[in-house]
KOLLUM-583011 format. One record per residue: residue number from 1; x, y, z of N, C-alpha, C in turn; residue in three letters; chain. Coordinates in nm, 4 decimals. Layout:
+-----+----------+----------+----------+----------+----------+----------+----------+----------+----------+--------+--------+
! num !     n.px !     n.py !     n.pz !    ca.px !    ca.py !    ca.pz !     c.px !     c.py !     c.pz ! residu ! chaine !
+-----+----------+----------+----------+----------+----------+----------+----------+----------+----------+--------+--------+
! NUM !        X !        Y !        Z !        X !        Y !        Z !        X !        Y !        Z !    ALA !      A !
...
+-----+----------+----------+----------+----------+----------+----------+----------+----------+----------+--------+--------+
//
This chain:
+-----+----------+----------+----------+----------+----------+----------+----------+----------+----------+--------+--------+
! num !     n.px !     n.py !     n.pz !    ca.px !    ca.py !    ca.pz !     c.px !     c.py !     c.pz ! residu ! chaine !
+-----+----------+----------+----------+----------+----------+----------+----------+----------+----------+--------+--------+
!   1 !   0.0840 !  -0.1182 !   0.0000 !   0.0000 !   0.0000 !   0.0000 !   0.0889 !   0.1250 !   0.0000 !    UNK !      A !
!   2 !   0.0658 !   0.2356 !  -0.1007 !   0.1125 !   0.3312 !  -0.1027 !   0.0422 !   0.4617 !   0.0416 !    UNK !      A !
!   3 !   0.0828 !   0.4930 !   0.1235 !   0.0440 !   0.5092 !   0.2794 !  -0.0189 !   0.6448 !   0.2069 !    UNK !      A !
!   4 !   0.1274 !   0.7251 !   0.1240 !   0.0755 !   0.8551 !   0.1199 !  -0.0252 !   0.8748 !  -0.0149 !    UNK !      A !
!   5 !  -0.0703 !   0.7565 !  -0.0410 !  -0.1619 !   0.8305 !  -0.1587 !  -0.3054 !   0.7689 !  -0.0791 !    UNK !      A !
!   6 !  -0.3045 !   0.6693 !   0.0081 !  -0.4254 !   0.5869 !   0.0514 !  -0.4615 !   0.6579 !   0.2024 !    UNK !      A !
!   7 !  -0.3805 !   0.6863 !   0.2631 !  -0.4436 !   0.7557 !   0.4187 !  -0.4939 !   0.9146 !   0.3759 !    UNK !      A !
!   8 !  -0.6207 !   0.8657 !   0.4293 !  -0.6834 !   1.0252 !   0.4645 !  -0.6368 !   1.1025 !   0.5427 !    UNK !      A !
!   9 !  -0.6031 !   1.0781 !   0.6835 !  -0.5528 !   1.1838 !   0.7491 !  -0.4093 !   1.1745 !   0.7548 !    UNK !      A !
!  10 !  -0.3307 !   1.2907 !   0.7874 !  -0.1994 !   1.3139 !   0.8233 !  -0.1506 !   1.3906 !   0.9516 !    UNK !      A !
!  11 !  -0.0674 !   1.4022 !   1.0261 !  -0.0603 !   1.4899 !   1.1437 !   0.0089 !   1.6341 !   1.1154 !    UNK !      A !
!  12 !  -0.0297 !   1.7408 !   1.1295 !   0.0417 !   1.8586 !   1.1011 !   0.0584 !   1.9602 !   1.2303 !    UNK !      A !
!  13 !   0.2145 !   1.9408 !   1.1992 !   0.2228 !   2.0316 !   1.3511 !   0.2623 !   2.1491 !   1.3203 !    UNK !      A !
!  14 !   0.2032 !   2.2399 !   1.3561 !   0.2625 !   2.3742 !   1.3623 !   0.3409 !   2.4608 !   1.4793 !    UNK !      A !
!  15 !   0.3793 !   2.5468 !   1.4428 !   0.4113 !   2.6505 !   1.6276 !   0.3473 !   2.7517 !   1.5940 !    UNK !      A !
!  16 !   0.2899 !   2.7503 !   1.7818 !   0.2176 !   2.8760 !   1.8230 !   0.3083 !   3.0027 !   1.8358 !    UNK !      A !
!  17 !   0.2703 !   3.1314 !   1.8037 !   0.3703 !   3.2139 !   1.8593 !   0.4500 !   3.2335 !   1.9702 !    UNK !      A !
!  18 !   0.3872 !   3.1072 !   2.0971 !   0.5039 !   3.1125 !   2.2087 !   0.6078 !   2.9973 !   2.1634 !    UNK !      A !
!  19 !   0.5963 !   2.9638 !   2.0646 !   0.7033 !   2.8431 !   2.0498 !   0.6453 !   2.6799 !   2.0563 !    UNK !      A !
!  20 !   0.5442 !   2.6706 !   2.1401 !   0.4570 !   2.5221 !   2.1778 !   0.3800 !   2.5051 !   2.0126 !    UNK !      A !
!  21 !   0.3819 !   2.3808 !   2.0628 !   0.3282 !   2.2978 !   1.9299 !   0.2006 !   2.2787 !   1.9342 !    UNK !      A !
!  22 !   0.1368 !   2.3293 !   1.8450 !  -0.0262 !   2.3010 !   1.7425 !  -0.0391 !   2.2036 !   1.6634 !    UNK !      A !
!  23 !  -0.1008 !   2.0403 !   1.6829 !  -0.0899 !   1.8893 !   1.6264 !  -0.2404 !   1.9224 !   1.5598 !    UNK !      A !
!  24 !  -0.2725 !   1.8835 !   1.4550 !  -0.4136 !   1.8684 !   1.4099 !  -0.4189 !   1.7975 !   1.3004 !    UNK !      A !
!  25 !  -0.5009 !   1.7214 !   1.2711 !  -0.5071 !   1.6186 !   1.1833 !  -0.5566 !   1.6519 !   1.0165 !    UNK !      A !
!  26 !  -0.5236 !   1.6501 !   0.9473 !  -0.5481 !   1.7533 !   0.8086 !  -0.5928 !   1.6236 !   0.6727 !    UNK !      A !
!  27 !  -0.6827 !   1.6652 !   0.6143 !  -0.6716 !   1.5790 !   0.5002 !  -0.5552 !   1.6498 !   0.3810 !    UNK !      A !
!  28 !  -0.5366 !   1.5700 !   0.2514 !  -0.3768 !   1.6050 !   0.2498 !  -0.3769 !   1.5534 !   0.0862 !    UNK !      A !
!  29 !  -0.3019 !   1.5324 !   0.0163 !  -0.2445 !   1.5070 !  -0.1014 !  -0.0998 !   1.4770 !  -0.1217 !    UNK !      A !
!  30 !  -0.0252 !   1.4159 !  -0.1504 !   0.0993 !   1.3994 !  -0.1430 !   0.1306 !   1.4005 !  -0.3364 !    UNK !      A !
!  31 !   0.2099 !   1.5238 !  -0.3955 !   0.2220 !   1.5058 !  -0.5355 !   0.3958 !   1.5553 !  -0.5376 !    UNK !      A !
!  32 !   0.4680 !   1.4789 !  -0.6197 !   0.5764 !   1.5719 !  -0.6589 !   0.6714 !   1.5758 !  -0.5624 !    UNK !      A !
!  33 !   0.6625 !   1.5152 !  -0.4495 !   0.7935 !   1.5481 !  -0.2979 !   0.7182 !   1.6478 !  -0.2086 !    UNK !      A !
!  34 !   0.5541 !   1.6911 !  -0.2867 !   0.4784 !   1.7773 !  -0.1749 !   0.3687 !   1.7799 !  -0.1166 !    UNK !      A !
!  35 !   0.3640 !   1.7977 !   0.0292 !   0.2289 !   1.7499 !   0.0826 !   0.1275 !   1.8860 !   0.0162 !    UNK !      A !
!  36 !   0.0128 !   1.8724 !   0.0109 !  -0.0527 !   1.9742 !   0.0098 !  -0.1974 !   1.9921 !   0.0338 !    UNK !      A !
!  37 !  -0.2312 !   2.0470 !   0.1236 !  -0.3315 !   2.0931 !   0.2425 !  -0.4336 !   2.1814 !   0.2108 !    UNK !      A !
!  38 !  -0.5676 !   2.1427 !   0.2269 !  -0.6915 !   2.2420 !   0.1976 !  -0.7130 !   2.2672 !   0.3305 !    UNK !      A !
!  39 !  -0.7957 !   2.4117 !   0.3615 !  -0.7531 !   2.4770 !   0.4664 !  -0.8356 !   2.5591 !   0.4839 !    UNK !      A !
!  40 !  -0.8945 !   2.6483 !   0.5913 !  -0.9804 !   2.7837 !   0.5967 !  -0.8823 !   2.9018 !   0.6508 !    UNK !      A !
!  41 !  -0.9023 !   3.0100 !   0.5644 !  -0.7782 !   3.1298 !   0.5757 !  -0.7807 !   3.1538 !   0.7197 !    UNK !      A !
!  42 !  -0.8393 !   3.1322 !   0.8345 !  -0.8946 !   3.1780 !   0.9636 !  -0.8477 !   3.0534 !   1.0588 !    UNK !      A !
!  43 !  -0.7947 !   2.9712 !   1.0091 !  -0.7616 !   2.8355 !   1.0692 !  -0.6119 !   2.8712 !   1.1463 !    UNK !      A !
!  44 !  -0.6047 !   2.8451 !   1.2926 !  -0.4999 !   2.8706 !   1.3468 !  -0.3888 !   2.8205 !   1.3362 !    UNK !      A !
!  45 !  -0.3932 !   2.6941 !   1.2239 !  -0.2714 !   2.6403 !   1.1536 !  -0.2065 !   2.7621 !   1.0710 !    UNK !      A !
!  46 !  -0.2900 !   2.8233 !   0.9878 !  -0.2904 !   2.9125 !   0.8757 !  -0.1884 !   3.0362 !   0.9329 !    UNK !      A !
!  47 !  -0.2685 !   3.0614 !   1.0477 !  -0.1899 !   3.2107 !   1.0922 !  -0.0481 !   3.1326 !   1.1680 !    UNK !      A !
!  48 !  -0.0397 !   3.0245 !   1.2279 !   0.0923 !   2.9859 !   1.2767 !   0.2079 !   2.9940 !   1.1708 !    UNK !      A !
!  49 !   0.1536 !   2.9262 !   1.0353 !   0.2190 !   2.8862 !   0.9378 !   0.2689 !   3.0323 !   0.8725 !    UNK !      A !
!  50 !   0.2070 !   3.1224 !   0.8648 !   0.2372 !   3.2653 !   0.8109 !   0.3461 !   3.3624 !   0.8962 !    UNK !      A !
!  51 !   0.3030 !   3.2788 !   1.0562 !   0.4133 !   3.3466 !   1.1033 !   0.5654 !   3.2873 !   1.1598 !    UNK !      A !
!  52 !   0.5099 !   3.1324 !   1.1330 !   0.6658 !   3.0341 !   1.1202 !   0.6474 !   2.9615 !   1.0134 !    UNK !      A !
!  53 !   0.6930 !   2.9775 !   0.8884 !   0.6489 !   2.8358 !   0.8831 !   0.7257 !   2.7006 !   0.8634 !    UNK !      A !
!  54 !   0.8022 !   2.6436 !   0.9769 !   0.8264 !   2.5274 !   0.9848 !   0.7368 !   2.4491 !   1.0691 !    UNK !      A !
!  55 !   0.7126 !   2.3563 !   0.9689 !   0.6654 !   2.2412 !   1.0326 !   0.7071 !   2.0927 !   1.0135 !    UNK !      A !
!  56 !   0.6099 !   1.9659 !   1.1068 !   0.6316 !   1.8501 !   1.0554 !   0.4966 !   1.7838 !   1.0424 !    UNK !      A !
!  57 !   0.5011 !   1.6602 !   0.9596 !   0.3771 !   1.6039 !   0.9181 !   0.4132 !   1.4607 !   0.9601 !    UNK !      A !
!  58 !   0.3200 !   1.3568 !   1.0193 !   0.3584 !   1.2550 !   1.0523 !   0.2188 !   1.1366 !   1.0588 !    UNK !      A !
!  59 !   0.1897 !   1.0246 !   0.9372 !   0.1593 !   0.9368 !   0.9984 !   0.1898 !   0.8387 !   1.1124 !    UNK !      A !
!  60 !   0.0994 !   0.7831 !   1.1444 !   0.0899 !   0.7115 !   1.3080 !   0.1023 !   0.5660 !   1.2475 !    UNK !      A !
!  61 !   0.1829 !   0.4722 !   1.2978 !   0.1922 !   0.3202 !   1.2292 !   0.2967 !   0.2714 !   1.3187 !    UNK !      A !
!  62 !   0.2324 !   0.1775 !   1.4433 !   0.3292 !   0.1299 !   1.5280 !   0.4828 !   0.0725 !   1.4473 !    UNK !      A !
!  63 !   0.4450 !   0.0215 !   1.3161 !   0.5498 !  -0.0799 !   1.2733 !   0.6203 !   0.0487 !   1.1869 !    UNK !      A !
!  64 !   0.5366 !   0.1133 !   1.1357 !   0.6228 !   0.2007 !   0.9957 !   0.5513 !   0.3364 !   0.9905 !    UNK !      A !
!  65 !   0.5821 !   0.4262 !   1.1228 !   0.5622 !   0.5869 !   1.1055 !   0.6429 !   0.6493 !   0.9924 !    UNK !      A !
!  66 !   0.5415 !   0.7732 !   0.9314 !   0.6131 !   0.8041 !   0.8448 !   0.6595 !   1.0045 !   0.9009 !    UNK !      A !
!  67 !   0.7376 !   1.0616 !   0.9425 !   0.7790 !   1.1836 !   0.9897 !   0.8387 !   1.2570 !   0.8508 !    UNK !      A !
!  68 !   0.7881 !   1.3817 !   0.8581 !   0.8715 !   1.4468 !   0.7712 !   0.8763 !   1.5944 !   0.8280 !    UNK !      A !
!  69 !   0.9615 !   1.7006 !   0.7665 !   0.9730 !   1.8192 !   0.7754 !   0.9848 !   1.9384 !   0.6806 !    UNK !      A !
!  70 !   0.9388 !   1.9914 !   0.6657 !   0.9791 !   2.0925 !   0.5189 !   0.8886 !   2.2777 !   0.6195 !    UNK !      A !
!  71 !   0.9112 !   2.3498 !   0.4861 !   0.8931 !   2.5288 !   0.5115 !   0.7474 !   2.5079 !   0.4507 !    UNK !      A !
!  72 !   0.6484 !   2.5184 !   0.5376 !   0.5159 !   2.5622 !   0.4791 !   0.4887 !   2.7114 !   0.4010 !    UNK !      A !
!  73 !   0.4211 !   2.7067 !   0.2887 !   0.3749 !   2.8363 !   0.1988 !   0.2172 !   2.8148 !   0.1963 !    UNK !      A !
!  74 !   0.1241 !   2.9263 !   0.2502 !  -0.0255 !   2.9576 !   0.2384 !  -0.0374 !   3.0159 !   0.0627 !    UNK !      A !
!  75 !  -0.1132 !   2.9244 !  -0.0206 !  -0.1415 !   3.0299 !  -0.1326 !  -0.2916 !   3.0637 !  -0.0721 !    UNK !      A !
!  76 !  -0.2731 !   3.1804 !  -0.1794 !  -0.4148 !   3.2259 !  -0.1240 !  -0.4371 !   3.2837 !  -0.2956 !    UNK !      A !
!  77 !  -0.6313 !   3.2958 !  -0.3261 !  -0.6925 !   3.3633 !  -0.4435 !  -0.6847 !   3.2069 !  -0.5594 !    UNK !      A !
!  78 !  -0.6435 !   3.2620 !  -0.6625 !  -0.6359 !   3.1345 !  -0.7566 !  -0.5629 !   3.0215 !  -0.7095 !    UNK !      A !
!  79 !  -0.6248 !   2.8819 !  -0.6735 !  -0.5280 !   2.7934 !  -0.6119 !  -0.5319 !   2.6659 !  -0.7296 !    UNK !      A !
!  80 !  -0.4285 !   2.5798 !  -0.6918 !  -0.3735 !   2.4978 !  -0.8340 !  -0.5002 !   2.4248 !  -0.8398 !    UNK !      A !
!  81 !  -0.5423 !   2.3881 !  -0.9989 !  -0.6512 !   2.3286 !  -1.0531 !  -0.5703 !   2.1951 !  -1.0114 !    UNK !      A !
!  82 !  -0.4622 !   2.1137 !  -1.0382 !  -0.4090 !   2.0271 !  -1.0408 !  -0.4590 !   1.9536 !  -0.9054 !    UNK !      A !
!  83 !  -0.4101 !   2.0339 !  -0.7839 !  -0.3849 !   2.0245 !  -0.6534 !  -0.5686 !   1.9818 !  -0.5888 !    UNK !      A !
!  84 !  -0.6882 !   2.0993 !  -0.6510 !  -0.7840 !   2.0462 !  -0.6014 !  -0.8674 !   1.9652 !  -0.6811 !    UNK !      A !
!  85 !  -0.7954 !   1.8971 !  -0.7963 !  -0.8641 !   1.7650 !  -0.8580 !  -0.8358 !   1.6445 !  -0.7727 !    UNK !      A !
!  86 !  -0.6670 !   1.6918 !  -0.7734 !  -0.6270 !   1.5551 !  -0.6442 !  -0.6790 !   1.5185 !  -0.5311 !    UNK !      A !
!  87 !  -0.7283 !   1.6436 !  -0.4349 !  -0.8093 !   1.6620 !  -0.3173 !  -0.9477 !   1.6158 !  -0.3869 !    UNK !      A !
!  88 !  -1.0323 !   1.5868 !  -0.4680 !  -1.1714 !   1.5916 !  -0.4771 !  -1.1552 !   1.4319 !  -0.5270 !    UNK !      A !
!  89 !  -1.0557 !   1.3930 !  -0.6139 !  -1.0656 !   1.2374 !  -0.6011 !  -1.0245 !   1.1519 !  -0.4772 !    UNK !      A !
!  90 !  -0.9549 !   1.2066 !  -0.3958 !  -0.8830 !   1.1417 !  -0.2813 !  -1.0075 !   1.1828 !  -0.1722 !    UNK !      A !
!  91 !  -1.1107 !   1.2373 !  -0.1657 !  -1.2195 !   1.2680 !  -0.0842 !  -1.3475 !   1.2810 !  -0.0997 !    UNK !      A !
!  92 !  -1.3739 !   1.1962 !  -0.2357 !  -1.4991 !   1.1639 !  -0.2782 !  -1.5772 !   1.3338 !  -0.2939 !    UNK !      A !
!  93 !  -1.5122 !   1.3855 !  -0.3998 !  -1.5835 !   1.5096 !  -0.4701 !  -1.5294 !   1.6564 !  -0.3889 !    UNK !      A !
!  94 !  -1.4677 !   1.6361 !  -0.2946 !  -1.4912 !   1.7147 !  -0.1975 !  -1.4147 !   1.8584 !  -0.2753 !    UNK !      A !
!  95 !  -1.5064 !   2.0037 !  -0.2749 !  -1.4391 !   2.0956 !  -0.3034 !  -1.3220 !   2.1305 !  -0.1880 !    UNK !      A !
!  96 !  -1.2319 !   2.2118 !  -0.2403 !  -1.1232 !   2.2088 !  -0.1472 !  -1.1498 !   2.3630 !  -0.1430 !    UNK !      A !
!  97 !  -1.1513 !   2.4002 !  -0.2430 !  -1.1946 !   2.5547 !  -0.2477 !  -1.2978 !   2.6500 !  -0.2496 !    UNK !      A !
!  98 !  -1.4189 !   2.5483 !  -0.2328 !  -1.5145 !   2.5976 !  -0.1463 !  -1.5435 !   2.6637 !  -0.0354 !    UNK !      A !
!  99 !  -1.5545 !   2.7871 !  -0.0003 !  -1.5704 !   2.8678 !   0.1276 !  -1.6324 !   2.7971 !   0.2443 !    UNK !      A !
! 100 !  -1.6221 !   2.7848 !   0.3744 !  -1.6721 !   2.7228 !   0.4509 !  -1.6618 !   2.7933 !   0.5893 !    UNK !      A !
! 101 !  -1.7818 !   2.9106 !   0.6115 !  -1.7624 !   2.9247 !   0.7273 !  -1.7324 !   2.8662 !   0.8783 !    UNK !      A !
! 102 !  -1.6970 !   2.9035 !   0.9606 !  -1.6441 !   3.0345 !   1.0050 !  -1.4708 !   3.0409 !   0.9792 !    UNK !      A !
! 103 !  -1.4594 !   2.9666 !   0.8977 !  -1.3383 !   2.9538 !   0.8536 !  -1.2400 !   3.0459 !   0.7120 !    UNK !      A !
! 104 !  -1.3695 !   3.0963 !   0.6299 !  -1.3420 !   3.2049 !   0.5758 !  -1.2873 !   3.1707 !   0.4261 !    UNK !      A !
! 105 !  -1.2393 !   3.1872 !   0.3513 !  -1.1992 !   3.1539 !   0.1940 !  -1.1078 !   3.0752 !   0.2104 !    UNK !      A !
! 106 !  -1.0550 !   2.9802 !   0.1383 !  -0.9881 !   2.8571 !   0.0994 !  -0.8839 !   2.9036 !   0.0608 !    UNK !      A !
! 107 !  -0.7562 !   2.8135 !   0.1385 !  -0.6012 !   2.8643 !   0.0700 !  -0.6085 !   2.6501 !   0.0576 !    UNK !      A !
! 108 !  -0.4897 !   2.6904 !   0.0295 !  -0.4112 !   2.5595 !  -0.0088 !  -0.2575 !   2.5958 !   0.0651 !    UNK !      A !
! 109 !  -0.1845 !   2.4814 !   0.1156 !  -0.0796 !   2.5005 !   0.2212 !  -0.0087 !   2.3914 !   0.1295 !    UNK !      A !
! 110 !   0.0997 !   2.4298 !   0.1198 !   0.1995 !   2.3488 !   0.0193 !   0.2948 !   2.3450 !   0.1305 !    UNK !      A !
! 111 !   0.3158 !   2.2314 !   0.1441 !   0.4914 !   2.1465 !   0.2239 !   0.5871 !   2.1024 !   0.1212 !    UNK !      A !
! 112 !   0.6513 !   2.1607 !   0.0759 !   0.7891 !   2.0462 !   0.0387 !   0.8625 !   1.9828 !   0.1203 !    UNK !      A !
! 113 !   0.9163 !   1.9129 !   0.0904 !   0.9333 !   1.7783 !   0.2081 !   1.0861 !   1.8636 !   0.2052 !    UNK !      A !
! 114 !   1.1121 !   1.8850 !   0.3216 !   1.3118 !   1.9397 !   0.3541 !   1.3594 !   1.8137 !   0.3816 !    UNK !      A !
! 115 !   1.3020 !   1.7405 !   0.4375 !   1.3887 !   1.6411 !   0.5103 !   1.2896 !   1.5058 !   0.5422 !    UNK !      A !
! 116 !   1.3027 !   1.3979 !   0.5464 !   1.2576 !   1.2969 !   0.5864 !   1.3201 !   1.2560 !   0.6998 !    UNK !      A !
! 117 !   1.2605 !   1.2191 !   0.8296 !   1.2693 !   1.1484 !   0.9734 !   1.2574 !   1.0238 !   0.9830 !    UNK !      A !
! 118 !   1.1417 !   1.0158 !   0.9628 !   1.1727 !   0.8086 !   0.9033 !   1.0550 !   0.8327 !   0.7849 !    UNK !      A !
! 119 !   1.1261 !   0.7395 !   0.7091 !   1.0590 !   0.7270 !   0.5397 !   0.9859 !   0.6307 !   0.4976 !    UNK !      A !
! 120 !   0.8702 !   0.6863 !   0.3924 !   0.8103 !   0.5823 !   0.3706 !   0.8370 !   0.4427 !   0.2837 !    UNK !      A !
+-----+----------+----------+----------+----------+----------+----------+----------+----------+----------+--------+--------+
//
């Protein structure tokens, strides 16, 4: 089984502006060496990520966790057609860029992978 094209969720940690860590579970896309994340502009991942953005992403698998790390980027306005075809087949239709209050207009959060921790 390919983990990162078949698991729905992924773990995404961000930092809060005191430095402590923000874990939340994200649906996800993996294309190219990059994770990439549908999102609400108002989402406290969003504003962490704008104002650090390193993070790590990590499936859970007693035998074979998968950890990674890379520099998060928020797009925001026109987001890749590519990116939310992938999200709508990997989630049964689901718009990615659909507005969804109270969360506010739709970005897309692109990870390139910096580094792998343990690999898939």
């Amino acid at each position: 089984m390919n983990r990162l094209a078949e698991e729905r969720n992924i773990w995404l940690c961000t930092l809060r502006a005191d430095g402590s860590p923000h874990l939340t579970p994200v649906w996800f896309v993996h294309l190219d060496g990059t994770f990439w994340i549908g999102s609400g502009a108002r989402n406290v991942k969003v504003r962490n990520i704008e104002r650090d953005p390193r993070v790590s992403l990590a499936l859970e698998d007693g035998d074979a966790p998968i950890v990674a790390e890379g520099r998060a980027r928020v797009h925001r306005g026109t987001l890749r057609p590519d990116v939310l075809t992938a999200l709508a087949a990997k989630y049964d239709g689901w718009d990615a860029a659909a507005e969804l209050e109270p969360f506010g207009a739709r970005v897309l959060i692109e990870v390139p992978v910096a580094r792998w921790l343990l690999h898939p």
